[in-house]
Each structure stands twice: as C-alpha cells, then as structure tokens.
N, C-alpha and C positions, 0 to 999 in steps of 0.2 A: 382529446378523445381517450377513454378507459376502454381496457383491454384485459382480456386475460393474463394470467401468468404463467408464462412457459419455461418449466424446467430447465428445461435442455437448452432454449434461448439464454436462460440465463450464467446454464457455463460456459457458452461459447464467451458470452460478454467477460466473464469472469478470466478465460483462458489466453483470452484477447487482451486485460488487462495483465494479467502475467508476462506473457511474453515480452508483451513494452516495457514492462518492470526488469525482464532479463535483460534488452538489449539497454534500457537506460542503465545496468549494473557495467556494463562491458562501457559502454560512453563515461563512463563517468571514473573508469580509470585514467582516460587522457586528460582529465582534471587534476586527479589528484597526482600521477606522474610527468605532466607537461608533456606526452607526445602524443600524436593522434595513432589510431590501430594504420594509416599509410605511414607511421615514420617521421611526419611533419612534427617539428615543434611546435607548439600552442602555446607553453608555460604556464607554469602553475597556479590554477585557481582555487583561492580561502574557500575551505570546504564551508565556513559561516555565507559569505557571500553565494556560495554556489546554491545552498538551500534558499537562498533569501529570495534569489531570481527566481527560483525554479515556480515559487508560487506569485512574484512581481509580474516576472515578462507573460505565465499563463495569463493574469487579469488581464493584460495589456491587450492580449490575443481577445480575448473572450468577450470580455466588456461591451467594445464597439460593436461586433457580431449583433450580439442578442439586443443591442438597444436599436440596430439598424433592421431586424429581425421584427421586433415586439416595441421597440418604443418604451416610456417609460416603464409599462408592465412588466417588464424582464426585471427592474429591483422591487416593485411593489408583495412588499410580505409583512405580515402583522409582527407588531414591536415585539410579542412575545416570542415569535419563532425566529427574529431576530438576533433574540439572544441565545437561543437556544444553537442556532446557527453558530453562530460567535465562539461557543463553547465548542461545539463542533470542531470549527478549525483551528483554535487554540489548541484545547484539550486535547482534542483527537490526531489530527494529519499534522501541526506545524510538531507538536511534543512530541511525537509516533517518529519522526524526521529528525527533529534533534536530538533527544534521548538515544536513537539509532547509532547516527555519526558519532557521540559522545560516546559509544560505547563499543565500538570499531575504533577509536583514539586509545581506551585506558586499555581494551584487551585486543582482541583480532576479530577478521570479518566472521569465521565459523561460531565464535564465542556469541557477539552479537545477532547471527541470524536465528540459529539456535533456539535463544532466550527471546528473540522476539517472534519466534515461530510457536513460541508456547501459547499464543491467544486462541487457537481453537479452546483451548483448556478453559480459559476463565470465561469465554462467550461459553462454552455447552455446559458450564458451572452457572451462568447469570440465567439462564434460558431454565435450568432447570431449577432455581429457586423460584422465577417466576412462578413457572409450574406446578412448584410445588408438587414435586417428584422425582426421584431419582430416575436420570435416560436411560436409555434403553439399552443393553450390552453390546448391540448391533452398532449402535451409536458412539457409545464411549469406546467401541474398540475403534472406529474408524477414527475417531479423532486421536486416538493413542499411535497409532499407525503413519496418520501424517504429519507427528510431531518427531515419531524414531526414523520414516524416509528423511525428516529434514535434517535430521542429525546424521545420517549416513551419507548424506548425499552435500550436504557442505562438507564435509572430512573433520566432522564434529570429534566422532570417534574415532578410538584409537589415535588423536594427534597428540603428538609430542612438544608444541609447543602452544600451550592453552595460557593464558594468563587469564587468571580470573580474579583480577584487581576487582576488590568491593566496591570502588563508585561505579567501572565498569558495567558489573556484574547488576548492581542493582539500577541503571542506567537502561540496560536493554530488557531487563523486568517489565520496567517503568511504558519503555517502548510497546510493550507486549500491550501490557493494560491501554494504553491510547489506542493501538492499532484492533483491539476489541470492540472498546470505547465508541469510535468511531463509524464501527462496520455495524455494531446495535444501534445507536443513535442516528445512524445516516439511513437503517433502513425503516426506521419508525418517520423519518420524515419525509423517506420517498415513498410514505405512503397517502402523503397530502400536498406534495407539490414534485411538479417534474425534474429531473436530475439535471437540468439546466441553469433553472433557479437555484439548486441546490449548492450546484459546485459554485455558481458565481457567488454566493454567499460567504460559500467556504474560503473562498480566495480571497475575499474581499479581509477577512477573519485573518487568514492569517498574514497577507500583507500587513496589515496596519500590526500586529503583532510583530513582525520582522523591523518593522519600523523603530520599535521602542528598543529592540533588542541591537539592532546593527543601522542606526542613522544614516541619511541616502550620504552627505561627506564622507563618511569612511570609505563608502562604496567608490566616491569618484575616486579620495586620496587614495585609491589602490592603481590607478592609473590605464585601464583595460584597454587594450587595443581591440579596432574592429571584431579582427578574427576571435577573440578571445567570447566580445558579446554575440555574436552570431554562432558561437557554440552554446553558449548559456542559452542564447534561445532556442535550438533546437532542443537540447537537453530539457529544456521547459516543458516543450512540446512531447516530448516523448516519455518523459520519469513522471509529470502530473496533468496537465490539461487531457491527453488522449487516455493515460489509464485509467485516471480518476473517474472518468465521464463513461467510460465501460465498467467499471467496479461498479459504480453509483445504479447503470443500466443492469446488471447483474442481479444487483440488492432489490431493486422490484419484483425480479422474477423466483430469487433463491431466500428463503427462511435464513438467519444469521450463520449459523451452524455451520450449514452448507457451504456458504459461501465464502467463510475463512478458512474452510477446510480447502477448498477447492483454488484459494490463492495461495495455497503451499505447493501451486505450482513455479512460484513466481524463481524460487531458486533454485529449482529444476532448470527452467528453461537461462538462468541465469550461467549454470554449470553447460550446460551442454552449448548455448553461444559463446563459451569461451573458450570449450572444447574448438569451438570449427572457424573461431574468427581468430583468435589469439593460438591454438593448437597446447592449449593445455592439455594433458594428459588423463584419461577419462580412468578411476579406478575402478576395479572390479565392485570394493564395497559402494561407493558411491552411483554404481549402475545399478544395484540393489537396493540403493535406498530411492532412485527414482523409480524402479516396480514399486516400493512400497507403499511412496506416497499415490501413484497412480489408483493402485488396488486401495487406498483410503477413500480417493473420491467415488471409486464404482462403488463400494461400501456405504455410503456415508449417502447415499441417490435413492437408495433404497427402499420404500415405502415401510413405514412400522409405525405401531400405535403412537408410541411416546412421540414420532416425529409428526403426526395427523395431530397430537393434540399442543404441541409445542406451535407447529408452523402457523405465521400470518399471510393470509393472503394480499398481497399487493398487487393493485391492477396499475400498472402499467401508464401514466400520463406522459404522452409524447406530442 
C-alpha cells in the first residue's frame, strides 16, 4: 500500500537511524580496543572482518525473515535494478564503510568524520545541477551549517593532532562521495520498491563483495570465539540492518538534501553517548557545534521555492 510522504515521519526515521549509528560508534570501540564498556575482555576484532559481518550476519538476519514473510517475492526484481542495486551496495554502503575505516587508519577519527560529513555538499551540488539551478541561500546555508557543527562537534577544530596523510585524506573524500552516492540512488529506488527489498538487495551486493575482498578462510583462520561472534552480531544488528532500514524509511519521506543533512546527527549523538556511557568530557566548542548542526536541520525543513522545485515525491510502500 502507497502513502503519503511525511516530513517529519521521515526525521524521526532519520534520527532513529543516527542514534543507532551513535551507539554502534560507542560498540565498536570494544572491537577495536578488546574490552567491552562492563570491563570484560572480548579481544580484538580485524576491523576487515568486523565490516565484513556487519553486512554477512545482517543478511543472515534478514534473508530468512522476508522469504518466511513473502516467499520467493521478497528477491524477485527486474535484472536491470538488479544491477543497479548491486552498485548501490558496492559503490555506495560497502565503499562509504571501507573508504571510512581506511581513513580513521592513515589519519584519526575527527579527520575522517569530518571529510565524510562533507556529502551534504556534493548531494545539494548533484540536486542542483539536476535542477539546473543554483539552491537556494536558505538552503546552502543550512547545509554549510551542518558541515561546520560536524566539525566543532567531533573536535575537528582547533586539534592539535590532525594527520592529514593524503591516502587518508583522499580515502574519506572518497567516503563522502559513496555516502552521497548512496543516499541519492537509494532514494530514486525507494521510489519503486519497498525498503525491504531494498536493503536485502543491498546486503546481498555487499556480502558477495566482501567475499572477493576477505575469503570466508581468513574469517575462520582468525579463530573467533563465541563471545567474540555474538558481539559481531549484535554490532550487525545495530551499525546496519536496524539503521539502514530506518535511513532507507527516512529516504521515502525526506528529498536527498534533507536527509543527509539531517544524518549529521549521527555524531552528535555519537559524542554525547560517549559523553554518558564512557564519561568522555563534553567541550564547550563541541556543545556548540551540536547547536549548530541542530539549527542546520530546523533550517534545512523549511519550505522554499528551490526546495518545491528540487524535491521528489516518494510515496511510501510498506
């Protein structure tokens, strides 16, 4: 059944998907430093491997679901959005994911979030060649707005220990451009099929892509104990099958713009769960750069011509 598209449903979906992007930030230190936030040892998980499940164990989840759900209709989609799918979860969510960690490795996590916070930029840059028109000021300030919260608010600025290695550097670029990539192209297809078929598609995409890159052997010669995959699968659960599928719910109801603006919440709520779970210490500037990005999204919600004539309507198949 087709439905309207509701705004404001669609930031909740959006805000929803952040916040599980915060808490999977905070999970996914006990990965990469072997201790869980109780103090238990876990030990250390290949941040390769760690990607690799994150999108394996969701299919595993999802898969059975929707064929016990729908039966074989849950995979049936035409060869050509097949591939288009395919590119999706390559090009978009596995690169957007590797390109990231690759670039948290050569520089630091501020460096990296930063540069891959900069896709508001290149979506309200694609949106408005489409358009064939320069946005609206209303527009390009708000998207200006939650590129400099995300800079204040990771402790982008003013740090003193930046390394801006050029594989780095051009790595979470790279990141940016897929994590655009994907939020334009995923919402052009959740305007013809449900976000269910969507994400299974995409999972399916970048599974068999993780495949060619990290062979299931390496996986086992890593030797994982219980506890170690029973963290990978929650971690699954929470960094992609649940966000994804609220992101994806999001992209029906929000125009592209909107919507990656509005996932620059995601390390907001990233800093402030690590404020209250870990008791990191919250700075003056980086509580100003969550105002800022805040006041990007009420900015950015705003009705104006350039946004009436840029925005597509997607109705909603659930």
């Amino acid at each position: 059944m087709k439905g309207a598209a509701h705004p404001l449903r669609g930031y909740l979906y959006i805000a929803s998907a952040t916040f599980l992007g915060g808490v999977a930030a905070t999970l996914g230190r006990a990965a990469f430093t072997g201790r869980l936030l109780s103090g238990r040892t876990l030990g250390a998980i290949d941040p390769l491997i760690l990607s690799q499940s994150r999108a394996g164990l969701s299919l595993a989840v999802l898969l059975p679901v929707l064929l016990l759900r729908r039966g074989p209709t849950a995979l049936r989609m035409p060869s050509r959005d097949v591939l288009r799918l395919f590119f999706l979860g390559v090009l978009g969510v596995a690169a957007s994911n590797y390109f990231y960690y690759l670039a948290i490795q050569r520089t630091n996590v501020a460096t990296a979030i930063i540069l891959q916070y900069s896709a508001p930029v290149w979506v309200l840059l694609y949106t408005a060649l489409r358009a064939g028109s320069w946005p609206s000021e209303r527009r390009s300030a708000a998207v200006a707005l939650a590129v400099a919260g995300c800079a204040l608010a990771v402790g982008f600025v003013g740090a003193r220990d930046l390394r801006l290695d050029s594989l780095g550097v051009i790595a979470a670029t790279l990141a940016a451009f897929s994590f655009a990539f994907y939020t334009v192209a995923g919402h052009s297809l959740l305007a013809r099929y449900d976000r269910w078929k969507v994400l299974l598609w995409v999972l399916i995409s970048c599974s068999v892509f993780w495949l060619f890159i990290n062979p299931p052997w390496k996986i086992v010669a890593a030797h994982y104990n219980r506890e170690q995959w029973l963290y990978m699968l929650v971690f699954a659960l929470v960094s992609v099958l649940a966000p994804f599928s609220c992101y994806f719910a999001g992209l029906q109801h929000l125009e592209p713009t909107r919507a990656i603006v509005a996932s620059c919440l995601e390390p907001v709520f990233s800093i402030l769960i690590a404020a209250l779970a870990l008791g990191e210490l919250l700075r003056p500037l980086q509580t100003f750069g969550i105002v800022v990005v805040l006041a990007a999204i009420v900015l950015i919600q705003l009705p104006d011509r350039a946004a009436r004539e840029e925005e597509l309507v997607v109705e909603p198949i659930e």
